[in-house]
N, C-alpha and C positions, 0 to 999 in steps of 0.2 A: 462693557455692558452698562447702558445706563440704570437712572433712577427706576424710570418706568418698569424696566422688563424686568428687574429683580421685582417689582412689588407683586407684577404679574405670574413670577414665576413663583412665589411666597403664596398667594391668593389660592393658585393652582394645587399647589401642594396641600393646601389647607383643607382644599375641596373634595381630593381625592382622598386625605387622612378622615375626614369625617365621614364619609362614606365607608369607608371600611370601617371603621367605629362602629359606626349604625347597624352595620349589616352584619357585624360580628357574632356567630352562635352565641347562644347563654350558656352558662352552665351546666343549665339541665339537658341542654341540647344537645353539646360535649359530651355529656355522663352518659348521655340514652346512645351517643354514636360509639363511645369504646366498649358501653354495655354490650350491643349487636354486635361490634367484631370479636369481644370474650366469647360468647356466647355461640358464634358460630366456629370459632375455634376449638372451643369446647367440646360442641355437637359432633366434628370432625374427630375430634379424638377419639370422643366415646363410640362415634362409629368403629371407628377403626377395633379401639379395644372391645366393643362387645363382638366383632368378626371372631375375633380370635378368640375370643373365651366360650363362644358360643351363642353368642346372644344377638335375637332378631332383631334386624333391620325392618324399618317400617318408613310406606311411601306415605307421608305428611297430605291432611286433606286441603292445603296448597298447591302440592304439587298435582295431587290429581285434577281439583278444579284447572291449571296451566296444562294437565295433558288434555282435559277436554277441549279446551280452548284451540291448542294446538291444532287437534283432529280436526276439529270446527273449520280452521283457517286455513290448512295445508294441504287436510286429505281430497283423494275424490269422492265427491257426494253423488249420489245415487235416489232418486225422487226431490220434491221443493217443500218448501215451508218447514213446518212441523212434522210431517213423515221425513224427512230427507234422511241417509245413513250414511253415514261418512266415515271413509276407511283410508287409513293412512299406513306405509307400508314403506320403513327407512333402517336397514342398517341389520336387518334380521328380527326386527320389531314391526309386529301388527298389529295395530288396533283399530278396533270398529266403534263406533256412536251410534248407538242408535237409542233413538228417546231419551237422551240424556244416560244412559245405560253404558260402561264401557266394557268392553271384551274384546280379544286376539290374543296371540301368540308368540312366542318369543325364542328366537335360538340365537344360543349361546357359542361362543367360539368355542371349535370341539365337536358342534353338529348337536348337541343333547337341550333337547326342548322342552318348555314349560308353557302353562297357560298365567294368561296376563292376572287370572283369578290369583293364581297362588302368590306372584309379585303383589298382587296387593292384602291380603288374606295378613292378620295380624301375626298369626301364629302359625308353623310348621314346623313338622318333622326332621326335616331335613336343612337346618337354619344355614349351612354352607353355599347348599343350593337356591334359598331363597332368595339368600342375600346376592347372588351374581344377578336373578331377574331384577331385583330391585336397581342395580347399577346399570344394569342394562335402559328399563326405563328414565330411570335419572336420564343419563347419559343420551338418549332421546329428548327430553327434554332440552334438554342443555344447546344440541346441536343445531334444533330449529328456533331460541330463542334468539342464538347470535347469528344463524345462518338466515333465516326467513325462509324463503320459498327456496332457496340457493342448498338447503336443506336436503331436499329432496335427491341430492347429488351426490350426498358423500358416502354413497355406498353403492360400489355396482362390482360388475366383473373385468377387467380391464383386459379389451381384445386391443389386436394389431392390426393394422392395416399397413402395405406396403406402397410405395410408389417406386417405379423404378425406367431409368432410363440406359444410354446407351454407355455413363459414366458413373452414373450413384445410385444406391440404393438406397434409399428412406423408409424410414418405421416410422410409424404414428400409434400413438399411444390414447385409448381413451382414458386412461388416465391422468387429466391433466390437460387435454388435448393437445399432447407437445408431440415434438418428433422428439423420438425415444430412440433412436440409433442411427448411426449415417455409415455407412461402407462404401470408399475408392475402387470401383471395382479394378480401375487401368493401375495401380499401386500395391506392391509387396509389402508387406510390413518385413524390416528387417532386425528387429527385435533383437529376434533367436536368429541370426542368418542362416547358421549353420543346419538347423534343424527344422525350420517351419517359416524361410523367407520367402516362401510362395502364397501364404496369405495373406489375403488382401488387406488396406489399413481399413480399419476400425475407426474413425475420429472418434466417439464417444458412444456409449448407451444408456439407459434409461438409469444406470446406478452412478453414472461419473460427468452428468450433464443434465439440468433442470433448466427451466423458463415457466413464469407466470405473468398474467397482469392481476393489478390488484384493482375491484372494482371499491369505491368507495363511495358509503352515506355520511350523512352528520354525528353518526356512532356508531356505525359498522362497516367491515371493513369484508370482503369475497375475495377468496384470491382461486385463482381458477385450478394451481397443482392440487386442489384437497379435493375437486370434484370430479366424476366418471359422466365426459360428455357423449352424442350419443353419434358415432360416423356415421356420416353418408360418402360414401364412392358413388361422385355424379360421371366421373369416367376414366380413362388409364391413366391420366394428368392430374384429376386435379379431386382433394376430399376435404369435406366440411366437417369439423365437431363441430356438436350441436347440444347447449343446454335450452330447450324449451319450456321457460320459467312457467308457464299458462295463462291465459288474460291479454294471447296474441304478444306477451312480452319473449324475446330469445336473444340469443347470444351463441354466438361461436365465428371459429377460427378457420378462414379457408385454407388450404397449401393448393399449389398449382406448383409442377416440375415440368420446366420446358424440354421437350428433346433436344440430346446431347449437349446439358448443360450444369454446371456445375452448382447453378442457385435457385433456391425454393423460394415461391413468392408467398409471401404470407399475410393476409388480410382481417380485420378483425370486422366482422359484420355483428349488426345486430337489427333487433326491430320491436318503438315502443317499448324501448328499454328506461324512455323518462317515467313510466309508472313506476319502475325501481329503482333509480339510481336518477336523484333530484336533479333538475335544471341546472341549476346553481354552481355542481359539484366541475371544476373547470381541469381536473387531471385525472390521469388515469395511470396509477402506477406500472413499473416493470421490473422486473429482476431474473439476473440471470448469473447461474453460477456454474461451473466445469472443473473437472479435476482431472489435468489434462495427463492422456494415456504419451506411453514412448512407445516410439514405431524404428527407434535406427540401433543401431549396433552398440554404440558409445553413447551410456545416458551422458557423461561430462559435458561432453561439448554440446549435445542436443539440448542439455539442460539451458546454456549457455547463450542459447538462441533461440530462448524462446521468452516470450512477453506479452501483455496485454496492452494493444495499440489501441487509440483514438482517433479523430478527426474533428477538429473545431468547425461547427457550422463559418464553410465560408472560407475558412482558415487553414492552415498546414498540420499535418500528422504528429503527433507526438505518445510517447508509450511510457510506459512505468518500468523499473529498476530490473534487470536483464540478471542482475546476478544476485539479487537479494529482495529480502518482504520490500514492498512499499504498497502508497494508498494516497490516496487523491481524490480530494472535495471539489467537485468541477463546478464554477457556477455556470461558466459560461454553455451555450447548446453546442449539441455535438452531433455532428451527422452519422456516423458509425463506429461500433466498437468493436474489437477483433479481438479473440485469444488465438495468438498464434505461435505452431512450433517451428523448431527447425525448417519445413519441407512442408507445414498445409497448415492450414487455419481454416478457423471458424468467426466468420466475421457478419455480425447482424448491423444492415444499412436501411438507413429509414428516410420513406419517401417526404417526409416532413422533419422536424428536430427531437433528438432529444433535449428535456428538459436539464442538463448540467447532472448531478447526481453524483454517486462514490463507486471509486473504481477501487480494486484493491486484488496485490497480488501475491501468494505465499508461496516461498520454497516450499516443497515435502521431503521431510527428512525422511531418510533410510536407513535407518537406526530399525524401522520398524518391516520385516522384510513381505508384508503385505503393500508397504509402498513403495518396493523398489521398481514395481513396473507404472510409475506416477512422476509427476516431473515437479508439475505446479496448480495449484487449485486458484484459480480467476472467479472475478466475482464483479458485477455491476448492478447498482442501483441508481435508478430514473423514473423521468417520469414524462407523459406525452401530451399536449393537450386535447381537452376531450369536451364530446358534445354530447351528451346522451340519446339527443333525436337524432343525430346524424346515422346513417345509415352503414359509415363507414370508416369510420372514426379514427384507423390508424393501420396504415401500409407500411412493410417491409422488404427487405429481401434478405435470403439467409447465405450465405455463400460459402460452400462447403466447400475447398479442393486446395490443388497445389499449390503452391508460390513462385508460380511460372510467370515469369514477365511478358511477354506476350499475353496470354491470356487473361492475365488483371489488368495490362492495360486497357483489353476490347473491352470488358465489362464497365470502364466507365461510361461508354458509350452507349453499353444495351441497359444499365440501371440507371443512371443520370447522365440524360444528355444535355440537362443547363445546368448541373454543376459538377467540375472534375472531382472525383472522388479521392485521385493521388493513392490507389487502391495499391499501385506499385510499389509503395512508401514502408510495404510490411516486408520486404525483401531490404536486408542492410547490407547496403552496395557503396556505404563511406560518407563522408563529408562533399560538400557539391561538387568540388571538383573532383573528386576521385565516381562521384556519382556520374556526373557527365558523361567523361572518358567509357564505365563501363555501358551507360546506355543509347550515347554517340555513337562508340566503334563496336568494346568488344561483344556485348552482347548479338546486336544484329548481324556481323561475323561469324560469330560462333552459330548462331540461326542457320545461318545459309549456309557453313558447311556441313551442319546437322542434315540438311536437308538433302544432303546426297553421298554423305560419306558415314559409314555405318559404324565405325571403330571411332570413340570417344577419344581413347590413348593418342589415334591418329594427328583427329580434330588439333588436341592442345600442340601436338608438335608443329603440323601446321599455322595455329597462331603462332606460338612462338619465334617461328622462323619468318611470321610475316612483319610479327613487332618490333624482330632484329633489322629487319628491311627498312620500316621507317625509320628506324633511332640512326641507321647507317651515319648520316650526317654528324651527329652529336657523335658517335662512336669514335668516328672517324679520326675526329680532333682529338679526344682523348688520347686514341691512342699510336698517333703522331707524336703527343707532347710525351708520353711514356715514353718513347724508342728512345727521342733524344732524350729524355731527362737521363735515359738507363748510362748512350754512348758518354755523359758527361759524369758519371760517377767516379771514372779515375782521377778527371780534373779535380773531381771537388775534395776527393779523398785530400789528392795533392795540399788543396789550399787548406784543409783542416789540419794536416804535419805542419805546414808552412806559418800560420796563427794558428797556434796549440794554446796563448794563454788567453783569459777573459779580457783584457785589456786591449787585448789585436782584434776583437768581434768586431766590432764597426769598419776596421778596414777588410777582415773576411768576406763581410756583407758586399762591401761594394765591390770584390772582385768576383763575387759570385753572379752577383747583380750584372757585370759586366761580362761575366761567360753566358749567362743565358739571354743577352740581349744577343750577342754574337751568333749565338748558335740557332735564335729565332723560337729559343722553348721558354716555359712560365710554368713556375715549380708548380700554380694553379689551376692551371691547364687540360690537365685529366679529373676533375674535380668538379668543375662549373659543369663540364656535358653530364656527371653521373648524376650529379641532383638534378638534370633537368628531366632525365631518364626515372626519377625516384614516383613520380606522379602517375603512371603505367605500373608500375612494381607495386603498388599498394592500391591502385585498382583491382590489380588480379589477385592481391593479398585479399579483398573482401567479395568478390568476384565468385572464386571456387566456393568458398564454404555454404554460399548461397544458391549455386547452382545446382536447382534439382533436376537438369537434364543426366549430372554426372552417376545419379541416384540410382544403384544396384549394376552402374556400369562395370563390368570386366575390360580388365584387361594385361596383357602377359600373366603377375602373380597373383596382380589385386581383383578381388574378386568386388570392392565397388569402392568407387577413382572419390565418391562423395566423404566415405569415410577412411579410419588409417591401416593401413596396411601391413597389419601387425604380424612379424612373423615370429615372434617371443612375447609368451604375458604370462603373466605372474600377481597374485592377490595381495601380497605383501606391501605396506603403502613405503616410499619414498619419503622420508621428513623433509619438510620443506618444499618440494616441486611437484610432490603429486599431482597437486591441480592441476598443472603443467603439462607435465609428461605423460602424466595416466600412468597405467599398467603394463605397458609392452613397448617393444620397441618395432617404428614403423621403418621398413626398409628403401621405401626410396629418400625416406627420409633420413636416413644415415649415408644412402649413398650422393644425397644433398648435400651434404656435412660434409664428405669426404672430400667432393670436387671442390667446394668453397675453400675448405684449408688449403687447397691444392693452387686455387688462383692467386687466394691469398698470399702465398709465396711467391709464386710467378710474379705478383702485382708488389713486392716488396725489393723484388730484384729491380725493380724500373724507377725505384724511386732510389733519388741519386743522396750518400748521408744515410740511408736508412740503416747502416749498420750501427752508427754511433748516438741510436737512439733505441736502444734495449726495451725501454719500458713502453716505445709506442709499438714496436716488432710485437710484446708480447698480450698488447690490446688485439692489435688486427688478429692473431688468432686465437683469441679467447670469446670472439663475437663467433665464429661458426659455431662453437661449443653451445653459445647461449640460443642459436638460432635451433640446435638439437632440441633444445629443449624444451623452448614454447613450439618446434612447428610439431613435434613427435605427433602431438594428438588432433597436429588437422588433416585436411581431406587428403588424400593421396594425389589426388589434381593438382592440389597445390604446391605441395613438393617435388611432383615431377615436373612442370612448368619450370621452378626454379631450376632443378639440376639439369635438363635441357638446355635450359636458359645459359646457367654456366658452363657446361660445356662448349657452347658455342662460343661464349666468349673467351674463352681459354682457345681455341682455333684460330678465333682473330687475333688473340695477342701475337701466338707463334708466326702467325700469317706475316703482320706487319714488321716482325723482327729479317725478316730477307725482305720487303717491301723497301723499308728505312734503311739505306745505304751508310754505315758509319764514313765511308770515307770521302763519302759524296756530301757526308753533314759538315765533316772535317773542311772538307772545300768550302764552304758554305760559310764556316766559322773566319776562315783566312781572307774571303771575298767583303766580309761585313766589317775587318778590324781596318780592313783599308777603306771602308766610306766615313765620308763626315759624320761625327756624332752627331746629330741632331736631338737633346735629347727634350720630352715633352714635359709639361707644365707639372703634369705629376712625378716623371721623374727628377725635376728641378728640386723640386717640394722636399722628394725623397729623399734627396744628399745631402740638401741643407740640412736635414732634420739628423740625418745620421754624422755629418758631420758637426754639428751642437752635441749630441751627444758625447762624440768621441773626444770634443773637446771637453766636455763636464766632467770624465773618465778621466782625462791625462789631469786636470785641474786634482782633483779627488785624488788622484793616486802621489803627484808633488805633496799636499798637504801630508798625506800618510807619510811619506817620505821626511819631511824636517818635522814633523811631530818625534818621528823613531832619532833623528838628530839631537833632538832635543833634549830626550830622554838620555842619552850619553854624554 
């Protein structure tokens, strides 16, 4: 930094300190500002204490001059000039003007009524009762000071209006003018399975789901949840709230519900709304918040999958913390945000951006047995920009339903056909390439045999048998290199009697090295095909849990393949794997467990040496155990997939055991010891390295040798 820009920035600060010097209250100014807020803490207390002792409240000839004023400005007037009479009529409070003169009537919650005479009357009888009319007019007061004409709104009767189509049912609320409930009609809720899975899902109501915009001035702020708009049903599709501020000023919110569709279009209209909400003012806030209901069997896992997703304008999907609180300051715009559960969401998209805003999302504990039928409470703040003369100032769409791939794909097409919405991206279907696989093969597979094969249980065995088909290749090797590795277990037993001590390892190696070149197997052989087979196995690991086709499917014992198929539970928690396991035990998913031990051995006998290595014998069957344990509590789809899965592969082991001739291998072994060794650049590499070795060993072990000489 040079000379200049420090004297500049020295000068600056100089300018700015004397300005606030200058402009700094005095004294007296300070003493008159802590005086008024003594003084009205005061007046608050002694309100309060003379309620209770008995002592009347009286309405200040302030305040009354401010209710004239009010009447003056809000109500409706009735003749011009100096005749005019103006009656204002807000919240159970009426008051009339006439010739400067006020009078009306006031009821109090309860239904028991007084005259505006006695609220103002210094003295009464009745100082209990005096005192509620007097809070009443306050409290009128009060509502049209920070409200303005906006006023006129916070008090009505809140009716319902429905919309309803061939898939949803919509409530509209004038309260607020929101949609105040959503019902699946084509959707069980399965809750309560056992007792009430015939009811349809519920996404939220008027008590566990809010939305407002917040209109803004230069010091006041309207938010539209506090005010009773007024409907119009212009026809079976589509109804407008409506606040009719007066002065040709309005505001309200259109809904339209296309047939047979899952999303409510949502428009915000208004007209001549720049007489109330300045030019200038360049946003329009929003906020929405949900406490989101459970609809499945198992809160655990439903918990578990459920989240509050995003969309960066322009940009790819991303969501907040799946198993825990989180929150997130977005500056960037967003084109839609989702709270979504296991099987349906609610996701609000905007035909323009939002302006970046906080997203934020809380477990609900269940400590409190009011929230056990609660999952997670979501919550967004934003903001859109806005025009006050525009006539239309900001579009949406609401998107209520499943989390059906299909279906959220065509909606990127019918809500934004110039930008992909990636509306798919709420459905967790893995990492890209596990995503790929299931939206490449298996999903539209499983589509098409949905669409003419009516047993789900079927469907999966069907895949299964169809992804055994493709992997054949990969299979294939495998488990050719198993037979022979199984026929050369006696040889190798041999060679491990034959070098018993560490000293003989390097020449063990190379005779082993030299059986399985003979015999044409490669100890890693059945290994390379299974991990290449591993990218299919954890497609359909994130696959089922996601697939709400599988959702209230029966089948043989399971009565829905989506969740576990518990044929023992119990409340008593497990230390340590609760999360895990859950409460009961799922049956195909122990007879998973059981076929897996079962290959597990089969696939222990094929590896040649596996006896004299104890502690990896008792790895390979300590993994079916731990696979009990995390799959206990997923979908039942997904556990019979696998046990399927293994059983077949247990057929093809035994299959290729009479396939793989030992004595035809034998030939094979006697035919290879008589060609030229040929051998390759890596096996060059190989020997060299193993014979250095076994030279550094025989070096190493002479030394130990005349060292022990030594010592004698």
């Amino acid at each position: 930094m040079d000379k200049n820009a420090i004297i500049g920035m020295l000068l600056m600060g100089a300018v700015i300190f004397g300005f606030m010097w200058l402009n700094q209250p005095s004294e007296a100014e300070l003493a008159q500002r802590r005086a008024a807020i003594e003084q009205a803490a005061e007046d608050a207390a002694m309100r309060d204490a003379d309620t209770a002792l008995g002592v009347t409240d009286t309405v200040t000839a302030a305040e009354i001059a401010t209710l004239k004023t009010t009447v003056q400005q809000f109500g409706v007037a009735v003749g011009e000039g100096d005749e005019a009479v103006y009656t204002l009529s807000s919240g159970g409070v009426t008051v009339t003007l006439d010739g400067g003169e006020l009078s009306g009537e006031i009821t109090l919650d309860g239904g028991s009524t007084g005259s505006l005479a006695e609220a103002l009357a210094p003295k009464t009888a009745n100082v209990a009762f005096h005192n509620r009319l007097v809070a009443k007019v306050r409290e009128t007061i009060r509502n049209y000071t920070r409200n303005g004409t906006f006023a006129n709104f916070l008090n009505g009767k809140d009716s319902t209006l429905v919309l309803e189509n061939e898939v949803l049912r919509v409530e509209l609320s004038s309260r607020g003018g929101q949609i105040s409930g959503v019902t699946l009609k084509d959707y069980a809720d399965h809750k309560n399975f056992n007792e009430d899975g015939k009811n349809p899902v519920r996404l939220f109501d008027a008590s566990t789901n809010s939305y407002s915009f917040i209109l803004n001035t230069h010091s006041q702020r309207f938010d539209t949840k506090d005010f009773y708009f007024t409907p119009m049903q212009l026809n079976d599709s589509t109804v407008v709230m409506q606040l009719d501020l007066g002065g040709g000023s309005k505001f309200g919110i259109r809904y339209v519900l296309p047939a047979g569709r899952y999303d409510v279009e949502m428009d915000v209209l208004q007209e001549q709304m720049d007489k109330v909400i300045p030019a200038n003012i360049p946003n329009l806030d929003f906020a929405w918040s949900q406490k989101m209901s459970r609809h499945e069997a198992g809160r655990m896992f439903e918990e578990r999958n459920s989240a509050l997703y995003y969309k960066y304008a322009g940009g790819d999907v991303d969501y907040l913390s799946e198993t825990g609180d989180d929150d997130e300051q977005m500056p960037d715009k967003l084109k839609w945000v989702g709270f979504k559960n296991q099987f349906f969401s609610s996701i609000l998209i905007c035909k323009t951006y939002f302006n970046g805003g906080k997203l934020e999302s809380r477990v609900i504990p269940t400590e409190n047995i009011d929230n056990r039928d609660f999952l997670k409470s979501m919550s967004m703040e934003s903001s859109l920009d806005y025009n006050s003369a525009n006539p239309m100032p900001a579009s949406f769409n609401f998107y209520f339903g499943p989390n059906l791939y299909p279906l959220l794909s065509s909606y990127d097409e019918k809500i934004s056909p110039d930008e992909d919405l990636h509306l798919t991206k709420v459905i967790p279907l893995g990492w890209p390439l596990f995503r790929w696989i299931n939206t490449g093969f298996i999903i539209p597979v499983f589509n098409f045999l949905g669409s003419f094969i009516p047993s789900y249980g079927i469907i999966i065995l069907i895949m299964t048998i169809l992804i055994k088909l493709i992997l054949w290749p990969l299979a294939h090797k495998s488990y050719k290199s198993q037979a022979r590795m199984r026929f050369l277990a006696p040889d190798i037993k041999k060679l491990n009697e034959k070098y018993p001590d560490k000293e003989q390892a390097m020449q063990k190696q190379q005779k082993m090295m030299e059986l399985y070149r003979q015999a044409g197997a490669n100890p890693m052989g059945g290994c390379l095909p299974m991990l290449l087979q591993f990218p299919i196995l954890i497609a359909m690991f994130t696959f089922f849990p996601s697939c709400i086709e599988l959702r209230g499917q029966s089948f043989l014992w399971v009565k829905d393949l989506s969740a576990p198929d518990a044929i023992v539970s119990w409340d008593a928690q497990i230390p340590f794997i609760t999360n895990y396991f859950g409460n009961h035990i799922s049956l195909f998913c122990l007879l998973m467990t059981v076929t897996n031990v079962i290959y597990t051995r089969i696939n222990m006998q094929n590896q040649a040496g596996g006896q004299s290595m104890p502690g990896m014998k008792m790895m390979a069957y300590l993994m079916p155990i731990m696979f009990l344990v995390f799959f206990n509590n997923y979908a039942a789809g997904l556990s019979y997939y696998y046990f399927v899965s293994l059983l077949i592969t247990i057929m093809q082991t035994y299959a290729y055991r009479h396939f793989v001739s030992e004595s035809k291998m034998r030939a094979m072994m006697a035919e290879n010891a008589k060609k030229p060794k040929k051998k390759s650049g890596f096996m060059a590499r190989l020997e060299e390295a193993q014979r250095q070795q076994q030279a550094m060993l025989a070096e190493q072990q002479r030394r130990k040798n005349n060292n022990g000489k030594g010592r004698h």
